[in-house]
LUMDRENKOL-938278 format. One record per atom (N, C-alpha, C, O, CB): z, x, y. Coordinates in pm, whole numbers, plus 32768, in hexadecimal, padded with zeros to 4 digits. Each point is the difference from the previous one (the first is absolute). Last residue first. Glycine has a CB too. Layout:
N
ZXY ...
***
This chain:
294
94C8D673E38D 7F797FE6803B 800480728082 7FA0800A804C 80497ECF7F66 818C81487E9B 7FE57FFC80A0 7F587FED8024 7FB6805E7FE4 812C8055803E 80367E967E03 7F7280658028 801D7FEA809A 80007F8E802F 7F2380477EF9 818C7F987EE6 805C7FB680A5 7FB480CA8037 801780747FDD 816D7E917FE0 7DEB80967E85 7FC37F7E8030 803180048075 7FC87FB68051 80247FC37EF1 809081B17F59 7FC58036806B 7FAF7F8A8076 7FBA80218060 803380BC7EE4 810E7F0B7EE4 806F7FF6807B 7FB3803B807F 8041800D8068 80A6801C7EF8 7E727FC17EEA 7FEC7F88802B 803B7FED8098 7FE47FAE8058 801B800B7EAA 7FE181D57FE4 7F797FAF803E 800A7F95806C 7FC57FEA8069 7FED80347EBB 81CF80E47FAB 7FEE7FEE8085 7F9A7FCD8026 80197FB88060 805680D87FB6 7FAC7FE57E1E 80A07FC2801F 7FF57FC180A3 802D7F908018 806D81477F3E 7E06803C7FDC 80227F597FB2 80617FCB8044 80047F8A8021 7FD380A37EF6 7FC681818185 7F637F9E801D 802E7F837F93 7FC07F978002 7F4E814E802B 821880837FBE 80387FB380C9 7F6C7FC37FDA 7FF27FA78054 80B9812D80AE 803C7FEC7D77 7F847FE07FEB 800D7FAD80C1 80287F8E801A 7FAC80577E72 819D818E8074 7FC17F6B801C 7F8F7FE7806D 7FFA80328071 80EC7F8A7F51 801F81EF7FF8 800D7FCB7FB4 7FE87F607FC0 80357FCC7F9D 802B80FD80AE 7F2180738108 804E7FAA8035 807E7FE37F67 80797FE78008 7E9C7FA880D0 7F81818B7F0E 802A806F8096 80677F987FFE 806D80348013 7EB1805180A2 7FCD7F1E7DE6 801180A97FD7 806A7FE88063 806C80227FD2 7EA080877FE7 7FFF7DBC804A 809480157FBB 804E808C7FFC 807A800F7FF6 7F2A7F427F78 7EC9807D81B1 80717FD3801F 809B7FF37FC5 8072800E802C 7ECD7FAA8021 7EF880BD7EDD 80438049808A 80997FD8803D 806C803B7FFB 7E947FC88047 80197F017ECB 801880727FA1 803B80678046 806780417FEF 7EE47F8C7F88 7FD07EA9815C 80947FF27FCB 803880527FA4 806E7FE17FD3 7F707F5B8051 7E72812A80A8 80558015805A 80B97FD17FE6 8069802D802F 7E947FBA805A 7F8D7FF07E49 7FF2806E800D 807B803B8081 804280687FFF 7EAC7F677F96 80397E9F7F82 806480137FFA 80458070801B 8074800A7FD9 7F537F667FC1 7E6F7FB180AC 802E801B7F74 80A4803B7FB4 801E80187F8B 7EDC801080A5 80837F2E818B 7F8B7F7D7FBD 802F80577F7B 80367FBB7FAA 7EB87FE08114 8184817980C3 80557F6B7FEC 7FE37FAD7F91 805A7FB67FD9 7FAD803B8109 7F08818E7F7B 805C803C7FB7 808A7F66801F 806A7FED7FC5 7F2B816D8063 7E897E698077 800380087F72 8092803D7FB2 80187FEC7F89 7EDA803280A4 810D7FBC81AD 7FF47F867FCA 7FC27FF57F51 801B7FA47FB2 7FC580218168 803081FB801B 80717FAC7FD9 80247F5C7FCB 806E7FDD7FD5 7FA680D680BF 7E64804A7FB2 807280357FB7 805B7FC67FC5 80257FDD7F90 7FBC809A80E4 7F0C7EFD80E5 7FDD7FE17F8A 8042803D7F99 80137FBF7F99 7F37801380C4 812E80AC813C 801F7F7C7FDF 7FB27F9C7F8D 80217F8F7FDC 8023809D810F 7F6281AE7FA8 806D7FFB7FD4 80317F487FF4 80427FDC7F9E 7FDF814280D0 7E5B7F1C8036 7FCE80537F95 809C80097FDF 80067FC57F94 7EF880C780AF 80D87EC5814D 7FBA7F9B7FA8 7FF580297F6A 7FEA7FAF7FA6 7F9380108126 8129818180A6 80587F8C8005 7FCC7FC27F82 804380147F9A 7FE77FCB816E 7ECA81327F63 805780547FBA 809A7F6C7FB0 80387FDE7F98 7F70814B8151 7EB17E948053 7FE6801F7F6A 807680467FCA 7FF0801B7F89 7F187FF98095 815C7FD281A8 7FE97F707FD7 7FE57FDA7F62 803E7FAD7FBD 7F63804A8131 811A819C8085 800A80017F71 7FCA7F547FD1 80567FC07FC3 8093811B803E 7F577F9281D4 7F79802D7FBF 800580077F79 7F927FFC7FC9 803B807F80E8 81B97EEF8027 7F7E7F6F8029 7F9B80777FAD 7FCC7FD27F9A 805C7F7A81AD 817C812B7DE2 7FC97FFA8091 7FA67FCC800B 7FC17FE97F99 808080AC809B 81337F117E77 7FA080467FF0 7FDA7FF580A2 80357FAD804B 7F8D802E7E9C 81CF7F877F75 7FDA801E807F 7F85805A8032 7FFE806D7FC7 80E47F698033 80407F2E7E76 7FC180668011 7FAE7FDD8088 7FB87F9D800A 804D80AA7EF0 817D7E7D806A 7F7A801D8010 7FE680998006 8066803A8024 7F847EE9804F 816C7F347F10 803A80738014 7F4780097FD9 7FC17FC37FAA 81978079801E 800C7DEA8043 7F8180407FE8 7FCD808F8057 80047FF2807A 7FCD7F0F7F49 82457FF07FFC 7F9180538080 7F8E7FFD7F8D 803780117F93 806E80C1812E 81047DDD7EC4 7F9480678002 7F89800F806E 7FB27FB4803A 8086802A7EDE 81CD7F1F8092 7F947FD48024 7FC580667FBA 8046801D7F9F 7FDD7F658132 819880247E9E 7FB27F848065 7FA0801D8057 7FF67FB2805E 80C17FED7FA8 8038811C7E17 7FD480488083 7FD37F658023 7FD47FAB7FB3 7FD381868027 82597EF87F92 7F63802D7FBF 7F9F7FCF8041 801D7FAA8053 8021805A7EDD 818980A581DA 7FD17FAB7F8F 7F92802B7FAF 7FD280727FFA 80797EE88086 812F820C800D 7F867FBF7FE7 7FF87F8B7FC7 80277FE67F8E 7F9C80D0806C 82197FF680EA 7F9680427F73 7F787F8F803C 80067F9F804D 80D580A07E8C 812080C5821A 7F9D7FB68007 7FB57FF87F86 800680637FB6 80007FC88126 81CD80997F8E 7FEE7F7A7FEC 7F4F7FC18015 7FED7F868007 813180778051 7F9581E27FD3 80107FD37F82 7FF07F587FCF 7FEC7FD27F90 80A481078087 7EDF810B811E 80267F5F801F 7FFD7FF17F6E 7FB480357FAF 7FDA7F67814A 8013821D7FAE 806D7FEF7FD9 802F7F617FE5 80757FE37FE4 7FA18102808E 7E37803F8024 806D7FD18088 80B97FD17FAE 80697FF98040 7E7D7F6C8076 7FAB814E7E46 7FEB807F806E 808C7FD3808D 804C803B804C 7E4B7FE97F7B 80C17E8F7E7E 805C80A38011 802280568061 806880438000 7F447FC87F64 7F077EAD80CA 80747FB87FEB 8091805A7FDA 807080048033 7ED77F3F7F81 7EAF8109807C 8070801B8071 806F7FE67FE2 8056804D802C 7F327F8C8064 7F4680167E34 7FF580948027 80737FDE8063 806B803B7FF7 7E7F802D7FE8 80907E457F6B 803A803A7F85 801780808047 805580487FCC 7F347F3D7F5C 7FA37F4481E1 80967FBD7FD7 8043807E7F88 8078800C7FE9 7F287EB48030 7E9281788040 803D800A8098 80937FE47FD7 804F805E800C 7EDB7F42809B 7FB37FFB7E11 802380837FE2 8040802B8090 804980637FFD 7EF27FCE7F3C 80587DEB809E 804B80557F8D 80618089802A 807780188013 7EAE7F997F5F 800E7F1D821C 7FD7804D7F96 8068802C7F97 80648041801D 7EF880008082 80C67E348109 800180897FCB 7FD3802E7FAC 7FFB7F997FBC 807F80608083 80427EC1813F 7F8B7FFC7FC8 7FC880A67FC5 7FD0805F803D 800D7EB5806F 82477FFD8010 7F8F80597FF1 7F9F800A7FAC 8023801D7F8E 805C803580C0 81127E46806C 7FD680177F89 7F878081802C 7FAC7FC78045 80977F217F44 810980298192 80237FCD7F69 7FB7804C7F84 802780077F8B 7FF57F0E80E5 80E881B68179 7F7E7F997FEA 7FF77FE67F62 804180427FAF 7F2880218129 820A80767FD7 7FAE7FDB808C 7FAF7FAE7FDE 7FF37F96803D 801281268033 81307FEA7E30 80087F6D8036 7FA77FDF809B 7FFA7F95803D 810E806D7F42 7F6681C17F7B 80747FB0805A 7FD97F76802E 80357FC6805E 801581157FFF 7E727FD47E7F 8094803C7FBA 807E7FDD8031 80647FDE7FC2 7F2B80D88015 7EB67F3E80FD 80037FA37F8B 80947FDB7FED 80467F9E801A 7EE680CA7F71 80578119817C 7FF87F708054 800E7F617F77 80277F8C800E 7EFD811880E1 809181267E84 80758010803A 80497F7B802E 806D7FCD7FE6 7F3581108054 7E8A7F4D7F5A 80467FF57F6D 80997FFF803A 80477FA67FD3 7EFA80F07F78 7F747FE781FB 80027FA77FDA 80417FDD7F88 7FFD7F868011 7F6A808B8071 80AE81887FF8 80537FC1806D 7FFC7F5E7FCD 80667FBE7FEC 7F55810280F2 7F5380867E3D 8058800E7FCA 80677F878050 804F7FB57FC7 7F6581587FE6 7E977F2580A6 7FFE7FA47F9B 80B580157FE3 80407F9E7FDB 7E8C80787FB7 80B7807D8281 7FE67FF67F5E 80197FA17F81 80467F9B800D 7FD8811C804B 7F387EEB81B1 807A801F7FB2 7FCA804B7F74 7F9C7FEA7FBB 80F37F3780B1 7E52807B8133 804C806F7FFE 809D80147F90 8053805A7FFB 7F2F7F97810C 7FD77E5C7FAB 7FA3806B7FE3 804A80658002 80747FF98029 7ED37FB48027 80D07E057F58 7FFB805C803A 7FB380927FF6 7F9180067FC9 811B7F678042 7FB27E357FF6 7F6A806F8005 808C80878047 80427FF98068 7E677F347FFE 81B57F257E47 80178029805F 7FAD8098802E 7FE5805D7FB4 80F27F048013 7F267E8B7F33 7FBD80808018 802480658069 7FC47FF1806B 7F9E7F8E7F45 812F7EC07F3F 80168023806C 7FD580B17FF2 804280587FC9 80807EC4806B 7E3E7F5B7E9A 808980637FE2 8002802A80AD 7F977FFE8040 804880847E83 7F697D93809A 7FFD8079805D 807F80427FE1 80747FD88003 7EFF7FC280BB 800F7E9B7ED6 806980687F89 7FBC8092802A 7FF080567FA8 80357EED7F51 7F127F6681E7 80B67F8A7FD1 804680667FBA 80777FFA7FE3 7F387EEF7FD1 7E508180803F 802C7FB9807C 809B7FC07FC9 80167FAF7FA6 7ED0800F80C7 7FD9818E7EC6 80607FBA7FCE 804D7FC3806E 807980178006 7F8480747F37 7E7D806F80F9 7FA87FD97F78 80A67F9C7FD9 7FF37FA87FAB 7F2081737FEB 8130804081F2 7F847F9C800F 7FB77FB47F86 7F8A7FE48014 805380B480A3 817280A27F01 80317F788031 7F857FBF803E 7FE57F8B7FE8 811480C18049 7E8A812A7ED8 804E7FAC7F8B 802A7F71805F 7FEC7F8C7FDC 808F81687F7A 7E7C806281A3 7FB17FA67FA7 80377F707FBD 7FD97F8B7FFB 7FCE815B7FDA 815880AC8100 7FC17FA78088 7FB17F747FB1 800E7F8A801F 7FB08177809D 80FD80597E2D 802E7F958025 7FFF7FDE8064 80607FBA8021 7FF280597F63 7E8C81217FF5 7FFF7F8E7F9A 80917FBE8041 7FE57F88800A 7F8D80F37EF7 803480B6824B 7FAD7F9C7FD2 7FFA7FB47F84 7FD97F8B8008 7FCD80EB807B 818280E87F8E 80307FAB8090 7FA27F7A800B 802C7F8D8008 80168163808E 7F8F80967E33 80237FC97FC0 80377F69806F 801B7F8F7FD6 800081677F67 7EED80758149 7F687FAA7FE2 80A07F777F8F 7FE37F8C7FE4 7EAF81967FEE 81E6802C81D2 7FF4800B7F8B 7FC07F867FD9 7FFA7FA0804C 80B980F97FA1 7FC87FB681A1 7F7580177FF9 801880297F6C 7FB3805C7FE2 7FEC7FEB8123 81DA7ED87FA6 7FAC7FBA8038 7F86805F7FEF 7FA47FC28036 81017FB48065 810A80C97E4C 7FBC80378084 7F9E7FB08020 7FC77FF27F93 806280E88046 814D7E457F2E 7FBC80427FF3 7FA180358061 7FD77FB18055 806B7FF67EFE 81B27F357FE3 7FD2803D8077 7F7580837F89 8010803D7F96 81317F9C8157 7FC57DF77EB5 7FF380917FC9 7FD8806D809D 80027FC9806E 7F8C7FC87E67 81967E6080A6 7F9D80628049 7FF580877FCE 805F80427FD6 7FD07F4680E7 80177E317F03 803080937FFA 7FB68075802C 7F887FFF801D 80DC7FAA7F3C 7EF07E998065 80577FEA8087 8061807B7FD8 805C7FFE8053 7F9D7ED87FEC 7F2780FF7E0C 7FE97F9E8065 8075800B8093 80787FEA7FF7 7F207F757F20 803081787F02 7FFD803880B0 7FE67FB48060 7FF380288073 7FC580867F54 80097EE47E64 80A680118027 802080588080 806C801D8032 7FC77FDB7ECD 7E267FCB802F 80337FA08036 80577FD48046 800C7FAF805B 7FA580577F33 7FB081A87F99 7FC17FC48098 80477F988058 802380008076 7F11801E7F1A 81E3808D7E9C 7FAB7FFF8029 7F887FFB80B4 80417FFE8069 80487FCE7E97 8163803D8014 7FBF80467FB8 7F3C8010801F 7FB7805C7FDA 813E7F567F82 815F80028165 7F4E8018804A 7FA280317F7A 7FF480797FF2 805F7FFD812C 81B77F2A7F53 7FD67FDB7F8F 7F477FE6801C 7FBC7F9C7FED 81617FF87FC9 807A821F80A5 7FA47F738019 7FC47F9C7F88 7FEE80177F88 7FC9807E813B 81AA810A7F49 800C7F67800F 7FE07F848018 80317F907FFD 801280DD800C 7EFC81897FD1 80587FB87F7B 80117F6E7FD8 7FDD7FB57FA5 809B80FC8091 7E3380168157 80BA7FFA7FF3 7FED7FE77F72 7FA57FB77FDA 80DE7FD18114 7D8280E97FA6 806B7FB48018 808280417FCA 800380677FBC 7F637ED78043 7E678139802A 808380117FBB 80627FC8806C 7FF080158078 7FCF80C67EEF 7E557E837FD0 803A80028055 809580607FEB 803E7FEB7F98 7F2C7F32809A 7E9681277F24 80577FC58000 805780088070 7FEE8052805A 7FE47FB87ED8 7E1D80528052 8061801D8013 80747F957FEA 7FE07F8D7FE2 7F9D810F809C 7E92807A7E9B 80617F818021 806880268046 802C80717FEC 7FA77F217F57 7E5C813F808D 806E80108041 80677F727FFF 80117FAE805A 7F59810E8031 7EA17FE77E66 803C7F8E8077 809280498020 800780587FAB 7F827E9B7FEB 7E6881F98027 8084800C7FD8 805C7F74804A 7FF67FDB8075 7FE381537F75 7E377F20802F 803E807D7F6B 80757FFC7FFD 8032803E7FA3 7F4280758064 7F077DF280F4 807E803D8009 804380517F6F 80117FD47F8E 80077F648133 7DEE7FDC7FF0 806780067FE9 804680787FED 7FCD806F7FF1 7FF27EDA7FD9 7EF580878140 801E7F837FF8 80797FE17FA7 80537FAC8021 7EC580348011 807F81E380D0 7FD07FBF7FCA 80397F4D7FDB 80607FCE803B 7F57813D7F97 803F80238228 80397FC87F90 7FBF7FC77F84 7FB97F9E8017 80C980448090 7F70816A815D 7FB77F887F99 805B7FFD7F91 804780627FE9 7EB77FC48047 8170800D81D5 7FEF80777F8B 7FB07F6E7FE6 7FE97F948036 80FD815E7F6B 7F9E7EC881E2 8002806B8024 7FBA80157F94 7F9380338019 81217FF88077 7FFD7E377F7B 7F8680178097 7FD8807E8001 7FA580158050 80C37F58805A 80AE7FEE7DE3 7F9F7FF17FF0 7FA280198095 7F8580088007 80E07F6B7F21 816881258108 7FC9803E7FBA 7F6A7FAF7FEC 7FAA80398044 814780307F62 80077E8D8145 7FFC80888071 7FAC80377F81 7F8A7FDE8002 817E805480C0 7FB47E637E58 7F857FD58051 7FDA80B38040 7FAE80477FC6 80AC7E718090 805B816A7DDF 804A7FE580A3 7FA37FD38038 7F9480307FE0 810380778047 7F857FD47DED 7F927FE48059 80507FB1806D 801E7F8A7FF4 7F1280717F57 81EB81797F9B 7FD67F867FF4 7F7A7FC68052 7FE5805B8050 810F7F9B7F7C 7FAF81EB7EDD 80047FA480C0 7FAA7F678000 7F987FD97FCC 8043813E80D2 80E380BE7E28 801F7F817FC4 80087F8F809C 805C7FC28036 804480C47EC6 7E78810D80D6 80AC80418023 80357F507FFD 80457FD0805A 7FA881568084 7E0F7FFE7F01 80677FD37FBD 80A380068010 804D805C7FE8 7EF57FCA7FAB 7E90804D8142 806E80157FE3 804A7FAB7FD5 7FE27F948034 7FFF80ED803C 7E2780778021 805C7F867FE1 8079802D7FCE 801080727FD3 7F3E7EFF7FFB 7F8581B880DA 7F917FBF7FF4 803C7F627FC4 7FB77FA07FE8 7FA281597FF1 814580D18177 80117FAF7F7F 7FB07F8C7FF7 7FE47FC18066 80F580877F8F 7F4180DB817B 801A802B7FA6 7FFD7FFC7F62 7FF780507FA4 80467FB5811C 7F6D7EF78107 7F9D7FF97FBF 800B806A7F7A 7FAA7FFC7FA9 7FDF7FAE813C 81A27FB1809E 7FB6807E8026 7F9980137FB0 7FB180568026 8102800C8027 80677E3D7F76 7FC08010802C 7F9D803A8057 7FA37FD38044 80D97FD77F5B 808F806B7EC9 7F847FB6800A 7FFD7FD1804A 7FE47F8B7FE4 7FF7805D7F8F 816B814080C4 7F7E802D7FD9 7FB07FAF7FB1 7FA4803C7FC7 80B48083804B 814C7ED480D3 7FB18052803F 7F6C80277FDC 7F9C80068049 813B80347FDD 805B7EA77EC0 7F9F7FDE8072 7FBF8066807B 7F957FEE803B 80F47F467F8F 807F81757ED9 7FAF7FDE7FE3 7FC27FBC8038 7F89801E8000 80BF80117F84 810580BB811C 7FBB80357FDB 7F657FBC7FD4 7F918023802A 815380547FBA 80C47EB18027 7FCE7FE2808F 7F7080797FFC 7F9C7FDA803C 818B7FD38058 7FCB80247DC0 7FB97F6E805C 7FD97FFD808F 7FB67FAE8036 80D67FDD7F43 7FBC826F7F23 80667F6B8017 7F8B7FA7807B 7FA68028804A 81A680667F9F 7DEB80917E83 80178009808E 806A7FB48017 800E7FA07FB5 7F1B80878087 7F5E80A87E40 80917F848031 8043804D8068 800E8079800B 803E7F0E7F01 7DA08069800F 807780308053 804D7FB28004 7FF57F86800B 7FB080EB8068 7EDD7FAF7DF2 806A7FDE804B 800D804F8081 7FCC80708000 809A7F4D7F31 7DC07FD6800F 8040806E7FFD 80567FDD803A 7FE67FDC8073 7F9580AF7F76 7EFB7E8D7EE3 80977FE8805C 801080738015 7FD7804D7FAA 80A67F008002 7D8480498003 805C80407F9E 8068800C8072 7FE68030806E 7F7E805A7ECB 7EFE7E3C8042 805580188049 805F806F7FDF 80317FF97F8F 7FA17F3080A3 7EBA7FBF7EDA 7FAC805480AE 8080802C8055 7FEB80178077 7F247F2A7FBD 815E7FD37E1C 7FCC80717FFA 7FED804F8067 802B80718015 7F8E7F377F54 81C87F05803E 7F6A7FE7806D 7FBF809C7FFF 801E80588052 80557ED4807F 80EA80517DFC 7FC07F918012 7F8780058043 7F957FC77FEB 812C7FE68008 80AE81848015 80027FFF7F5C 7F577FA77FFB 7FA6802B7FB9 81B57FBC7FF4 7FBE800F81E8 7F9C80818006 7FBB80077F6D 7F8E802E7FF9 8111806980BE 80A47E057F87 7F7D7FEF803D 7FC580347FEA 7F987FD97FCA 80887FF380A8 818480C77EA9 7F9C7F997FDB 7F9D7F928037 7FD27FA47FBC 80C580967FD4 809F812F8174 7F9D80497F92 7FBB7FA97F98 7F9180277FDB 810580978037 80567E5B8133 7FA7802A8012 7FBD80607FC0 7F857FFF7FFB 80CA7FAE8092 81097F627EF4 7FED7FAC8027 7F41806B8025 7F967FF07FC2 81AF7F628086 803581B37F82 7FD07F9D7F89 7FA07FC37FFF 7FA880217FB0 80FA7FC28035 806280C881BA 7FB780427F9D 7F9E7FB27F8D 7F8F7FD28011 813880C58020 80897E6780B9 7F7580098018 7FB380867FC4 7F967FEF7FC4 80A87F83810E 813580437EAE 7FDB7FA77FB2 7F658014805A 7F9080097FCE 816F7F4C7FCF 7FE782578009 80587F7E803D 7F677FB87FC8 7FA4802F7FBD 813680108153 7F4A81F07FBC 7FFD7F977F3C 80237F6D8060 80147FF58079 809780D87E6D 7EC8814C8217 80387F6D7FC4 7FCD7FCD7FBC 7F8E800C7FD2 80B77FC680B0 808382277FB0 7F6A7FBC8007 80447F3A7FC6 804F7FCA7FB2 7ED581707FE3 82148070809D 7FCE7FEC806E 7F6A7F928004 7FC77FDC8067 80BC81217FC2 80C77FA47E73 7F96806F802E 7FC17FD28074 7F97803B801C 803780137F06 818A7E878028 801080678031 7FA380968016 80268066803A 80907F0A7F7B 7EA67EA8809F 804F801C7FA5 804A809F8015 7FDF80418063 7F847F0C7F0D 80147F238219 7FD180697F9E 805D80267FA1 80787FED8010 7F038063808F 7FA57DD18042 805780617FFD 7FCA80757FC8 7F9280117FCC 81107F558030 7F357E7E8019 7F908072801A 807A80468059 80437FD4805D 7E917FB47FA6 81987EE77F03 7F807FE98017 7F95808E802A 7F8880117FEE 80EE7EF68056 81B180907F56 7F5B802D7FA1 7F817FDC7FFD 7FB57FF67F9F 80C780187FEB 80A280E681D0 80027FEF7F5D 7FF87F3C8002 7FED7FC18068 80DB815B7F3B 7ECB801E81DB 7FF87F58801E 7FFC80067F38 7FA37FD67FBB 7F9D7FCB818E 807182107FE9 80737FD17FBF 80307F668009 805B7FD88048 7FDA81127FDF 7DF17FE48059 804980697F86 80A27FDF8008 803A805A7FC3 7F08808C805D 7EB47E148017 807680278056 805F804E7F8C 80007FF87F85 7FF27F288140 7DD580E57F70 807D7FA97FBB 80A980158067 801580408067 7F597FFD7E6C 7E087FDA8159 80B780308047 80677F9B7F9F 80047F857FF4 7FB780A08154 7E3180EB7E52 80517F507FE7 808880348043 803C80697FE7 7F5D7F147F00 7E44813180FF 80758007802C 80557F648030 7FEF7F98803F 7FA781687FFE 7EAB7F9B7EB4 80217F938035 808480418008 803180187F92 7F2F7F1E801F 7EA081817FDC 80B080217FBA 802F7FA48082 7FB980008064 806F81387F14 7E167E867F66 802A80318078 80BB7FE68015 80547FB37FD1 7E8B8013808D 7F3180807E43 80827FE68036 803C80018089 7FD6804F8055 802D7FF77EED 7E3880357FF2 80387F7D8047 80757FF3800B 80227FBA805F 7F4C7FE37F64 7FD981F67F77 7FDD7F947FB4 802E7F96802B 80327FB67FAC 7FBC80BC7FB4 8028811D81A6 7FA17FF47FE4 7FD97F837FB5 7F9B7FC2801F 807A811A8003 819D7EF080ED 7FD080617FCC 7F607FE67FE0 7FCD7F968025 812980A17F8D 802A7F2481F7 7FA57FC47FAB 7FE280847F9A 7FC1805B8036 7FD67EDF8088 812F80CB80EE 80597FEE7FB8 7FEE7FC37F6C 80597FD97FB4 7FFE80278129 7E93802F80AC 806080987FD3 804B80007FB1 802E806A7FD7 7FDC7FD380CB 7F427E2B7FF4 7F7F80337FD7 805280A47FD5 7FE780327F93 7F377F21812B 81F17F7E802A 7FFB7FE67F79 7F71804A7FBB 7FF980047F85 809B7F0C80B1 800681548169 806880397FC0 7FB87FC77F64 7FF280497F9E 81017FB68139 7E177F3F80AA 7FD580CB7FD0 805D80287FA9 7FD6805A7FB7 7FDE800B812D 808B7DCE7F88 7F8C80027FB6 801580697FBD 801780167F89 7F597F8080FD 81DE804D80C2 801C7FC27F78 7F74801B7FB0 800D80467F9B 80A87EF280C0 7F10810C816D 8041808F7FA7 80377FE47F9C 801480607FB6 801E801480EA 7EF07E098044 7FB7807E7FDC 805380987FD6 7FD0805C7FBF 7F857F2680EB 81C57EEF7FBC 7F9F7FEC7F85 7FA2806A7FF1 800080407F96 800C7ED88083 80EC81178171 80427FF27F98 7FAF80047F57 7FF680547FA7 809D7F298127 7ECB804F80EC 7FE480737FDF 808380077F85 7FF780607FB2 7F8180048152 804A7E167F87 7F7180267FE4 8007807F7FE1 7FB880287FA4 7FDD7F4480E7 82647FAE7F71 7F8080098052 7F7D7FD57FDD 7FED7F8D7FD7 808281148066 81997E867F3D 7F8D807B7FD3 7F7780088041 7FAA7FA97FF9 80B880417F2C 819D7F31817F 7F9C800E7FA2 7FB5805B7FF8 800B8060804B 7FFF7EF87FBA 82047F9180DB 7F54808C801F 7FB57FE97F7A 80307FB37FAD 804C815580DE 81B87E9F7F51 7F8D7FF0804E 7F8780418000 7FE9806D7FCD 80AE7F5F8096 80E17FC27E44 800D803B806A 7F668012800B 7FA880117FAC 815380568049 80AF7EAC7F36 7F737FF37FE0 7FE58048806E 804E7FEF805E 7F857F3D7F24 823881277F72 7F627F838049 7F9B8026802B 7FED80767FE2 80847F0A8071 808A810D7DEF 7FDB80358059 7FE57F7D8083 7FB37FA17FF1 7FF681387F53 81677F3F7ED7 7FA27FC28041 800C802480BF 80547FDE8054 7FB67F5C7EBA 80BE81B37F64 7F8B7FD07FD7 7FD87F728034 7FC67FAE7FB9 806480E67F8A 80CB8172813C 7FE17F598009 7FD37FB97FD0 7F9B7FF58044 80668023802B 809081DF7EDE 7F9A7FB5805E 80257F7E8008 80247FC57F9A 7F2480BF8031 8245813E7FB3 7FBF7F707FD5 7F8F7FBC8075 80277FEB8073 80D67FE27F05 7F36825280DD 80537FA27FF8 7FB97F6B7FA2 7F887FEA7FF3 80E88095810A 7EAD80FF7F67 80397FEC8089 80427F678006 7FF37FA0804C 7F4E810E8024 7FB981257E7C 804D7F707FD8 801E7FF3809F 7FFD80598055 808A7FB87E8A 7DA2811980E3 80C180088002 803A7F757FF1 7FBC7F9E8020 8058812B8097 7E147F797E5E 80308021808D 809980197FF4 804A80087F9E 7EFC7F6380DA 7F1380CD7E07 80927FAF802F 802580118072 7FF8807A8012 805C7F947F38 7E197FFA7F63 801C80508083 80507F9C8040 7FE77F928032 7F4481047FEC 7F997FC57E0E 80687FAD8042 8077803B8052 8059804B7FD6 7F697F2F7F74 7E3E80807F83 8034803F8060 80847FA48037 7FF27F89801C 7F1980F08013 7FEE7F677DDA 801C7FD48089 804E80658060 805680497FCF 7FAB7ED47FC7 7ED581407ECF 80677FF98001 7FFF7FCF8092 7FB1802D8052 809080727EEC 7E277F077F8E 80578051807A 808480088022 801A7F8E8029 7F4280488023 7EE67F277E7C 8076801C7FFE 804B809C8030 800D80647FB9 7FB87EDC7F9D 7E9D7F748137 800080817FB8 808D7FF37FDF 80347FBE8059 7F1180DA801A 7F937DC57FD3 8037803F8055 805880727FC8 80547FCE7FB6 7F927F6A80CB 7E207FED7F0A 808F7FE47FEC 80538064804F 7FCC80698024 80067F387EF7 
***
């Protein structure tokens, strides 16, 4: 059995709110890659089999994964994963939180043995990492609009237009949504480099009809810029949200995704969820994960 140890947890420098959707970035994992993955994991193996598994979290993405004020992170993925490590004896977690660009750095320098930062299965990403089968967290989003609109739903976007970065993975579900609604295509406008704040701005004066958004994104910015006429519909779609792993982590991958599918099957992850969301995103949302980028 796996000893009880106090965890090691080694915070990097903040470097601002992370992305949480990265695009997909190129190249792969060697031969000599994997062979110094082997030698690390054989060193990294105590006497009674354990073996200590470095996990990258992100450190200001509240409340999924952040830090508290002593500096060590909490949030939902926390959670989420000290009740894997809880699960998979032969394993013992040791956090880092890092901000997001940090963290792809180092799975793939091989630093880290997987990571958590609420990411979607992007085509670019499945060519690169591994993925378990199922998903620890959904991400509903909504639309925010005018006051004066009368837009409550997908539907009601028909031949209106929203604007989203073309390598964000949210650009493809509605590459998906109008390819799946021929006659009621939302007008998709591809840009980059804006902020979320700019986009909400663009709402507000009527440039465009409606922004594809997050709760807690809408709750944090919306103050910061001062707009008073925009609010949230209720949510019209959901992201499905993965733990992330490197082509050599394969048993690790398979061994946390059994995890995690028993902590779906007994309720374990909607417990979770109620603690961080206040509602249960695996009842309420499931269903809304069906409009999927191929």
């Amino acid at each position: 059995m796996k000893k009880n140890v106090v965890k090691k947890i080694s915070c990097l420098a903040l470097a601002g709110i992370a992305a949480f959707n990265m695009a997909g970035c190129s190249g792969g994992s060697t031969a000599s890659d994997a062979s110094a993955g082997s030698a690390q994991d054989t060193a990294n193996t105590s006497s009674d089999g354990v073996r200590k598994i470095v996990v990258g979290v992100g450190n200001a993405a509240a409340p999924f994964c952040y830090l508290d004020e002593n500096g060590e992170p909490i949030g939902y993925d926390l959670d989420v994963l000290k009740e894997i490590d809880k699960r998979l004896d032969q394993y013992e977690f040791e956090y880092q939180a890092m901000d997001f660009s940090t963290l792809v750095v180092s799975i793939d320098s091989g630093s880290v043995n997987m990571l958590a930062h609420e990411l979607v299965k992007s085509d670019a990403r499945k060519e690169k990492y591994l993925f378990p089968e199922q998903y620890y967290c959904l991400s509903p989003m909504a639309l925010a609009v005018r006051n004066d609109s009368e837009i409550t739903s997908l539907a009601d976007m028909a031949g209106k237009t929203m604007e989203l970065n073309p390598s964000q993975y949210e650009y493809q579900i509605m590459m998906a949504y109008n390819e799946s609604h021929p006659g009621s295509e939302v007008n998709v406008i591809g840009v980059s480099d804006q902020s979320t704040a700019d986009g909400y701005l663009k709402v507000s004066n009527g440039q465009v009809d409606a922004s594809l958004t997050y709760q807690a994104t809408f709750d944090s910015v919306i103050p910061e810029i001062g707009v008073d006429n925009l609010h949230l519909t209720d949510v019209v779609l959901c992201e499905d949200t993965y733990i992330m792993f490197p082509q050599t982590e394969q048993q690790l991958c398979d061994d946390v995704d059994a995890a995690l599918k028993d902590m779906f099957e007994d309720g374990t992850l909607s417990k979770i969820s109620n603690d961080w969301y206040g509602e249960d995103v695996f009842s309420l949302y499931s269903d809304m994960i069906a409009i999927v980028a191929e």
